[in-house]
N, C-alpha and C positions, 0 to 999 in steps of 0.2 A: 061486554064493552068492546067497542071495534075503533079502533086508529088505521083511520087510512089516509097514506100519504103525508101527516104530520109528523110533530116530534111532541114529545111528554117534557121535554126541557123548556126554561123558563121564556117568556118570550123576551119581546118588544120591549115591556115593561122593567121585567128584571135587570135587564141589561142596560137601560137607562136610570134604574134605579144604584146601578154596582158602581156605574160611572158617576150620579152625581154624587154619590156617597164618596168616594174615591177623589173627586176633585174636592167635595169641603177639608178630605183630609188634609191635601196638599196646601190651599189656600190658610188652611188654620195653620202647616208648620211655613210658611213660608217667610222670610226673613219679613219683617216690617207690615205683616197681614193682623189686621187684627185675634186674639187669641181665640180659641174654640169655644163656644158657652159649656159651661160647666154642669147648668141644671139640663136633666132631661123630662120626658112626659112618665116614661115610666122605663122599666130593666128590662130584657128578654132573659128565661132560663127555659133550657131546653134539657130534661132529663129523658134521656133511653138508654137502654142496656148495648146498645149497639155504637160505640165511639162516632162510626162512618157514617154512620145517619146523624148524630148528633152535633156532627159538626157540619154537613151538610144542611140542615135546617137553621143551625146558627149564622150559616154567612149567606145563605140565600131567603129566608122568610121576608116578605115585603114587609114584615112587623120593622124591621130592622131598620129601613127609612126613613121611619116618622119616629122613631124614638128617642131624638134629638131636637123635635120641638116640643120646648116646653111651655107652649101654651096652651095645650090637647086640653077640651072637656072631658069628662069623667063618659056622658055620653059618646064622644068620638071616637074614644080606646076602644070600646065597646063594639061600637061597628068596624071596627079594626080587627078586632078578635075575631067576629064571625066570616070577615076575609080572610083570615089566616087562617081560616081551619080547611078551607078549600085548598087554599097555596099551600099547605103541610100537605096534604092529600095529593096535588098531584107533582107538587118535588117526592115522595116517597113512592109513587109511582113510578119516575124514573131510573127508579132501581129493586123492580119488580113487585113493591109490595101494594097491592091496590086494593083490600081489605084492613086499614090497620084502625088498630081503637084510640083515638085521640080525644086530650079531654084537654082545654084550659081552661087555666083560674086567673084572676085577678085578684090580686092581693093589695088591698091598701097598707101605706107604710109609711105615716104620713110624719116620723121620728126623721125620715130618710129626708132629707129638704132639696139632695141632688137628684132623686127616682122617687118619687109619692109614689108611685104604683110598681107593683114587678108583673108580668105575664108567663105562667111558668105553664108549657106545652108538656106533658106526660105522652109518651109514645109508647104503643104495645105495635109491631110493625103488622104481627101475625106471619100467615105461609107468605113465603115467597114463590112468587110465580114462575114456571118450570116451563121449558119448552116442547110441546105435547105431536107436533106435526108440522113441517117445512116444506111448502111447495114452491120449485121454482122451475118457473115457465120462459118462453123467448116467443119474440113478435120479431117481424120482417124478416131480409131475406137470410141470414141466419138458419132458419129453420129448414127451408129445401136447399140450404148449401150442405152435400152431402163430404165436404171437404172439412167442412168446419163444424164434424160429429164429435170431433175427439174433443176440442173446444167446449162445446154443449158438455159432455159428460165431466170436463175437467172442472168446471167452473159451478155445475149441481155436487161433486164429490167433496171440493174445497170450500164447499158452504161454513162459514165456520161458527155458526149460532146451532149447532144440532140437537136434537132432539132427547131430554135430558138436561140441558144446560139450560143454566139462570137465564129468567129473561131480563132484561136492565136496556133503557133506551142505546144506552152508548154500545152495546154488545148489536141492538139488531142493528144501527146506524153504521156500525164497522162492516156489519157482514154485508150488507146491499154493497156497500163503496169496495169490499175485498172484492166482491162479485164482479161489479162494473169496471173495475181495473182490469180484470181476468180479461172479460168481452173486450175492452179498449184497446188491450194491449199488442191484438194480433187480429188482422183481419178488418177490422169492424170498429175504427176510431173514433166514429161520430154515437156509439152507443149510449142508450140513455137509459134508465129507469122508468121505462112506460106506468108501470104501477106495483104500487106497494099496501101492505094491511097487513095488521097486527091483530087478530083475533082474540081476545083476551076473554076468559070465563074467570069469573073474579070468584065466584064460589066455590069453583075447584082447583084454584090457583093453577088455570093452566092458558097457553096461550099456541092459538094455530097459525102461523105465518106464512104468507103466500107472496111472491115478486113478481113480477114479469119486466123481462129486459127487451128491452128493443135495437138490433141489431145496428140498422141504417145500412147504408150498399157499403159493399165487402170494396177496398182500395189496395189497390197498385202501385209501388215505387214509381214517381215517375222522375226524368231527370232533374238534375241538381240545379240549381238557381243562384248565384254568387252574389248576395248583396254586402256593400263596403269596400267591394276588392279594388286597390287601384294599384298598388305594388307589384304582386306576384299575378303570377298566370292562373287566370281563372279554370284550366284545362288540366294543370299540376294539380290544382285543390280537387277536381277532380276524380283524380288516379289516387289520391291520398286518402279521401275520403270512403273511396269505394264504394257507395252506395248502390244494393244488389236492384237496378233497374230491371222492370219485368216482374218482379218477385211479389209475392202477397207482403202487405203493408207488415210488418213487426216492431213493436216497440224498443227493440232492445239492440234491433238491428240498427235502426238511426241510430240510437246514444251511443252506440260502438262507432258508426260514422262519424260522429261529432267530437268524440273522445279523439280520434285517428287523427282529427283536423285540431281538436287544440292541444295533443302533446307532438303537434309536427316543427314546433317552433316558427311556423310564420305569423301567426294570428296570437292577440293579446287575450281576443275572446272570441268564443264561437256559440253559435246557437243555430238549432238546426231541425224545422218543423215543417210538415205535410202538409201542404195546402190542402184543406177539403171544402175551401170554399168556390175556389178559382178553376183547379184543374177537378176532370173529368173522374171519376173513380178507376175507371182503369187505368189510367197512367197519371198521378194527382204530383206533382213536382213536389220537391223539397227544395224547400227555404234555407239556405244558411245567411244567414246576417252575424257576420264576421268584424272583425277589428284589428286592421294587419299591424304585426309586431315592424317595428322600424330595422332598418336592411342591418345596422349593428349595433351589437350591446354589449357592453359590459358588467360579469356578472361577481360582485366579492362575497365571498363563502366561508363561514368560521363555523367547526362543530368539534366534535370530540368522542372518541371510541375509547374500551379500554382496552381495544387490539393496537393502537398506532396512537393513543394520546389525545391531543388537542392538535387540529388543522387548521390551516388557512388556506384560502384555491381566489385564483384568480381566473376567470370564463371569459373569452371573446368570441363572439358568435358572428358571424356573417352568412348573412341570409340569402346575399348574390353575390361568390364570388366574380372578379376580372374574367372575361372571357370564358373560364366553364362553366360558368352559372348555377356551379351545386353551392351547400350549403359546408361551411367549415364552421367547426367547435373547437376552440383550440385553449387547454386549460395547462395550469400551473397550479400544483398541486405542494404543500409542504408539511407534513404529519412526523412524530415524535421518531418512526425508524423509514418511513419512505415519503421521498420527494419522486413527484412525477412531471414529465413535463412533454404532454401530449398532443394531437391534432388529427381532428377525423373529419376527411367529407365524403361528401355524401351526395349523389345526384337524385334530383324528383324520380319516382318511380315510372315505369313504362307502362303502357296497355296490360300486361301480364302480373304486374304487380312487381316485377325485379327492379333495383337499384344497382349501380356503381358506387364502388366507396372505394376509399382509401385510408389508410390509419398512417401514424408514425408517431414513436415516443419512443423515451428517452429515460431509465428510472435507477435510482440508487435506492433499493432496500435492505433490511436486515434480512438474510434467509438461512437459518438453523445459527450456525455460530459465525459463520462471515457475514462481510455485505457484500452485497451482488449489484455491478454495475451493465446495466444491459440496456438493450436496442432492440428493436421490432419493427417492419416496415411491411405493412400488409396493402394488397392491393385486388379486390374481386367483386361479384356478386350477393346480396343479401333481397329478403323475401320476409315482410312481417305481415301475416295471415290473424283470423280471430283466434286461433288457438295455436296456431304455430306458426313457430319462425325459421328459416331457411339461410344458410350462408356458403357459399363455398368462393374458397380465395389460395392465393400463392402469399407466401409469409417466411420472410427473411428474421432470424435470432441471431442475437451476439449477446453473452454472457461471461462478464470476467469478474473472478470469485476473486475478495481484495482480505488479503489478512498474510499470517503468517504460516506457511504450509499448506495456501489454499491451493486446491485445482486448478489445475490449468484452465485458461479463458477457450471459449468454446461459441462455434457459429453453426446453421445448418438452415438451406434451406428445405422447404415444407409445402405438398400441397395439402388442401383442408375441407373438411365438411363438417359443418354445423348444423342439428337437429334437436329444437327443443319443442315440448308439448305443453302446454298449459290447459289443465281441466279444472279448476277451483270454482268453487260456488263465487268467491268474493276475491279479486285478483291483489288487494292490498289487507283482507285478515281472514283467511279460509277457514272453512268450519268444516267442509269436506272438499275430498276431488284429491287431486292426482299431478304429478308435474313432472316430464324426465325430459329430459337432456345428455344428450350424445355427440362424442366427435372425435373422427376417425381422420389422422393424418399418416402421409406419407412423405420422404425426404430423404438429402440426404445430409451427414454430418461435414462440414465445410474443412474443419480443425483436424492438423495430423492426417490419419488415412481417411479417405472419402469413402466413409461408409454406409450403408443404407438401413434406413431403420421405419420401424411404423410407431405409430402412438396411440392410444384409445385410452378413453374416459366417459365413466358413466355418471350422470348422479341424478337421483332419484326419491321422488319425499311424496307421501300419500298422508292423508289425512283424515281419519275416519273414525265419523261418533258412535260413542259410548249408548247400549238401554233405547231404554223410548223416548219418543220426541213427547216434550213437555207442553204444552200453551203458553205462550207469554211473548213477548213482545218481538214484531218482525218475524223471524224464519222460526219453526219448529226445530231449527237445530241450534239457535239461541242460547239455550238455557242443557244442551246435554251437556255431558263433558264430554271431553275425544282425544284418540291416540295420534299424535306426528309419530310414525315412523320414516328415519330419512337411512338412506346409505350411498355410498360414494364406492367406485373402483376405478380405479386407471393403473396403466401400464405402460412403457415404452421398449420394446424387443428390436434390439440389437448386438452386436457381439459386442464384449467386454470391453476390444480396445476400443470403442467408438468414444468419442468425443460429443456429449451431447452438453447442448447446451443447460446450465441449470433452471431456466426459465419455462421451462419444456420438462422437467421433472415434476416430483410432486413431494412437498410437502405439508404437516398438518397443524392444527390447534388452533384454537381460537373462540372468538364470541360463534362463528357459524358453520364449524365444528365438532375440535372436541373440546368442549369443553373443561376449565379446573388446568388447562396450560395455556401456556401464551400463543402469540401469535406466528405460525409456521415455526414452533420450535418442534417437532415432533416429528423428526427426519430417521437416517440411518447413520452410524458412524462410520469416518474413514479412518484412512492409516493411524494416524495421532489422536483417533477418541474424539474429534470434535463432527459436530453435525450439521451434515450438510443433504441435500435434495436427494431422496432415491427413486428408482426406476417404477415400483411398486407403490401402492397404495389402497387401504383397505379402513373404509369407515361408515360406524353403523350407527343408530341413533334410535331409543324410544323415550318420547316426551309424553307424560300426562297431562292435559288440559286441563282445567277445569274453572269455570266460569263462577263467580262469587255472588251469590243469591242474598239480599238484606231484605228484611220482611217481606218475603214472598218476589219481591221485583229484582228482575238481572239488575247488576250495575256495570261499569264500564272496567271494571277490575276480573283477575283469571290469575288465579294460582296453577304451578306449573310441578313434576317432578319430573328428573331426567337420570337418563343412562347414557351415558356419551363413551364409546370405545372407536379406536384409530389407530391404525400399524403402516410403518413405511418401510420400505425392504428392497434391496437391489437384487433376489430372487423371488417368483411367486412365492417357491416352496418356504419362503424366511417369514411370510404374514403370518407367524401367528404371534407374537410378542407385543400385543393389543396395548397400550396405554388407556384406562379407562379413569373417568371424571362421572362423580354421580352428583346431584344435588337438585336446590330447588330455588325457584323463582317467582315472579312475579308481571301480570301483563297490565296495561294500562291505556286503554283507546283515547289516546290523545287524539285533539282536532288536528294534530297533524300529522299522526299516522298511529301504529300500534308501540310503546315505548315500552323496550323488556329489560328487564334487570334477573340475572341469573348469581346464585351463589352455589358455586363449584368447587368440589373439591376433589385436584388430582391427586388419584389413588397410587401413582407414581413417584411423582415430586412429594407427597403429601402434601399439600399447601392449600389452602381456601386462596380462591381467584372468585373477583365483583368479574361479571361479565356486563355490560352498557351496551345497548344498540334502540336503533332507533328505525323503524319501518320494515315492511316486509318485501322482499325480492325472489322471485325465481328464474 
């Protein structure tokens, strides 16, 4: 048997058969439609040993059509039957079996006055057809590009119907389109499926499959094209976009372009595609057809942690300020122990990719056993790359600890360097990859004697699967389970008398530390026992993943188990008095983002603590 370049799924027919069926249903329940007829011509029964096939032949047999008129001759079932045995035949085909023993019967029933007749289909399916030999070949220029050899080999290696495995239409229909995404997605965007054949030996239940992809001419970024834009600077969208001009064509290189351009807040919507009809292949322009966001918004905000309670924020965005023409965010923040009340701008980036910002805020929070009334005014450069982000700036602290016996209020300024890495397979629910972030200041303390001091903080969270990669749906790391380990160190070194501000300390707990305590209670104590920020900081974390399997199929559910330990200390030599929180949780891939619920319990306080959070950040 040879299938070339078709499909074994049902055609033309069946699919206008699914839909009129489908519309008499609605028609018969529709309010004031006449009701359904009640007599039919005859039943369908469909008995196999096999559920999957059994119910496959019950909602796709073309019998299923006509057995709602009831005014069938006894002759017309009959030539009904010997169609059906064909349409059993090649629906069972579509899931390898192309030998099976099929018999039907016609039963008169003539007691029955709703079904005079039943047609009951007996299925033996037989071997299922095996996948015996896989050749896949490439046509144009593909083949003498010897740049695009690793390509070739990645995309024969990733074949994913191989040899050994079930044949079934939808497995080879996946693996050609897995294929052709591979080819498309780098280099070679116009690629197509020159040919395809399914060689199928039905006697020895085996099938030899052969493809060939056709490349089309290999394309080149070429420059950006602004359609919609009538607000902002077509030259800004640009520098924001980045788009690597010159470069071999990548798919994933634009979607990061386009990503860049709709989380930059000027545009409502972005969409951002390669001409390959218009431009040349060596330099083929990108299209973005855009929908600019209006110059300002306001944005209201209500949500709830069970670090800080239930919030409300208020957002004012402007997207040109007076005379600097950057962009300002300026937000009002109100949660259960901190109110914040913030503003950052920011200028379009430069040829290099650097911006100008500015921050200033303004925050009352709880921190260890006072509240802390503080101030921050930063003013430098920042640099957001595909995987890394860049900052360096000068940064003014004021901090005044408000209670009874608290530390004295405390200012210093700082200059700063920021360094984070992002390697994650998936940047909002990683299954693997890597993330660190670092930042090294220097200053000096403003309060009492002018003293100088540094600061460093590291934090750092890898993620890495569990065994072998499984089959099933999306990435082969899908369906593993896998280890988060995260850990956290900072310090600040200075002499004892120095006056540092508390905002510029460190303390710990929480939903996205340690867990099983609350939020930043997990400090050092001073003179009178109560806690407050120390210089020190040490926190380590291993989480067990594991992704929740229901008959065979992932779902959108991941049971979690944790080890959460965390020490604060105003000597190094004092971290070891770890506070640790063990317990277990649960993940849930909402549509709008990953929603974790942890139960923790500090081994300290002894207390079960709900931990709430919602989406993932590095």
């Amino acid at each position: 048997m040879l299938l070339q370049g078709c499909s074994l799924l049902p055609g033309r027919g069946d699919a206008a058969a699914e839909a009129d069926a489908s519309a008499s249903a609605v028609q018969a329940d529709a309010p004031g439609s006449a009701p359904a007829p009640e007599n039919h011509a005859f039943s369908v029964e469909v008995l196999a040993d096999d559920d999957e096939l059994r119910e496959l032949l019950e909602k796709h047999l073309e019998l299923q059509r006509y057995r709602q008129l009831d005014d069938l001759e006894l002759a017309e079932v009959s030539r009904l039957m010997v169609a059906a045995e064909a349409n059993a035949r090649q629906l069972l085909a579509t899931q390898g079996y192309f030998t099976p023993a099929l018999t039907l019967e016609l039963q008169d029933r003539p007691e029955d006055r709703k079904a005079p007749h039943r047609i009951v289909v007996r299925v033996q399916p037989g071997e299922r057809t095996q996948v015996e030999a896989v050749q896949v070949d490439f046509a144009g220029p593909i083949t003498s590009d010897e740049d695009a050899r690793v390509q070739r080999e990645l995309i024969r290696s990733g074949w994913s119907l191989a040899p050994g495995q079930v044949f079934t239409q939808q497995s080879w229909d996946n693996a050609k389109t897995v294929g052709l995404r591979a080819l498309t997605a780098r280099r070679f965007p116009t690629g197509s499926v020159q040919f395809s054949r399914a060689d199928i030996d039905a006697d020895r239940s085996r099938a030899r499959l052969s493809v060939t992809y056709h490349s089309g001419p290999a394309y080149r970024f070429g420059a950006l094209q602004l359609r919609g834009a009538e607000r902002y600077d077509a030259d800004g969208a640009r520098r924001i976009a980045r788009v690597p001009t010159g470069e071999v064509y990548d798919q994933q290189k634009l979607l990061d372009a386009q990503q860049r351009l709709a989380s930059s807040g000027y545009y409502d919507s972005v969409f951002l595609t390669l001409d390959t009809e218009q431009g040349l292949p060596t330099f083929a322009p990108v299209i973005a057809q855009v929908r600019e966001a209006p110059y300002q918004k306001v944005v209201l905000g209500v949500g709830f942690t069970t670090d800080n309670g239930p919030r409300v924020s208020v957002d004012h965005i402007h997207n040109r300020m007076p005379l600097l023409g950057w962009r300002a965010v300026s937000k009002l923040s109100v949660e259960r122990d901190t109110q914040v009340l913030n503003t950052t701008w920011t200028s379009l980036p430069g040829e290099s990719g650097w911006r100008w910002g500015a921050l200033g805020e303004l925050k009352k929070e709880q921190a260890g056993t006072y509240d802390v009334n503080s101030g921050r005014v930063r003013y430098g450069l920042s640099k957001a790359g595909d995987h890394i982000d860049y900052a360096t700036f000068l940064q003014y602290d004021y901090a005044e600890n408000v209670g009874e016996s608290a530390p004295p209020s405390a200012s210093a300024l700082s200059v700063n360097w920021h360094w984070t890495g992002r390697y994650f397979d998936d940047a909002g629910a990683p299954r693997r990859g890597w993330g660190l972030a670092l930042e090294l200041g220097a200053g000096y303390a403003l309060s009492g004697q002018r003293l100088p001091f540094t600061r460093a903080y590291a934090r750092w969270l890898g993620v890495v699967p569990l065994g072998r990669a499984e089959p099933g749906e999306g990435s082969l790391d899908a369906r593993r389970s896998r280890l988060a380990l995260r850990a956290e160190l900072g310090g600040v070194v200075a002499k004892d008398s120095a006056r540092i501000p508390s905002t510029l300390l460190f303390l710990t707990g929480g939903d996205t530390s340690v867990r099983g305590y609350s939020y930043r209670q997990i400090g050092t104590l001073d003179a009178v026992g109560a806690t407050v920020a120390g210089r020190y900081m040490a926190v380590a974390s291993v989480e067990w993943q594991r992704p929740v399997v229901w008959n065979g199929k992932r779902t959108d559910w991941e049971s979690v188990a944790f080890v959460d330990a965390g020490a604060v200390a105003d000597k190094a030599n004092a971290l070891n008095k770890f506070k640790v929180g063990v317990g277990v949780g649960a993940r849930w891939a909402s549509p709008v983002g990953p929603v974790q619920a942890d139960l923790a319990y500090g081994v300290d306080v002894k207390k079960f603590r709900l931990h709430l959070r919602l989406g993932f950040s590095f």
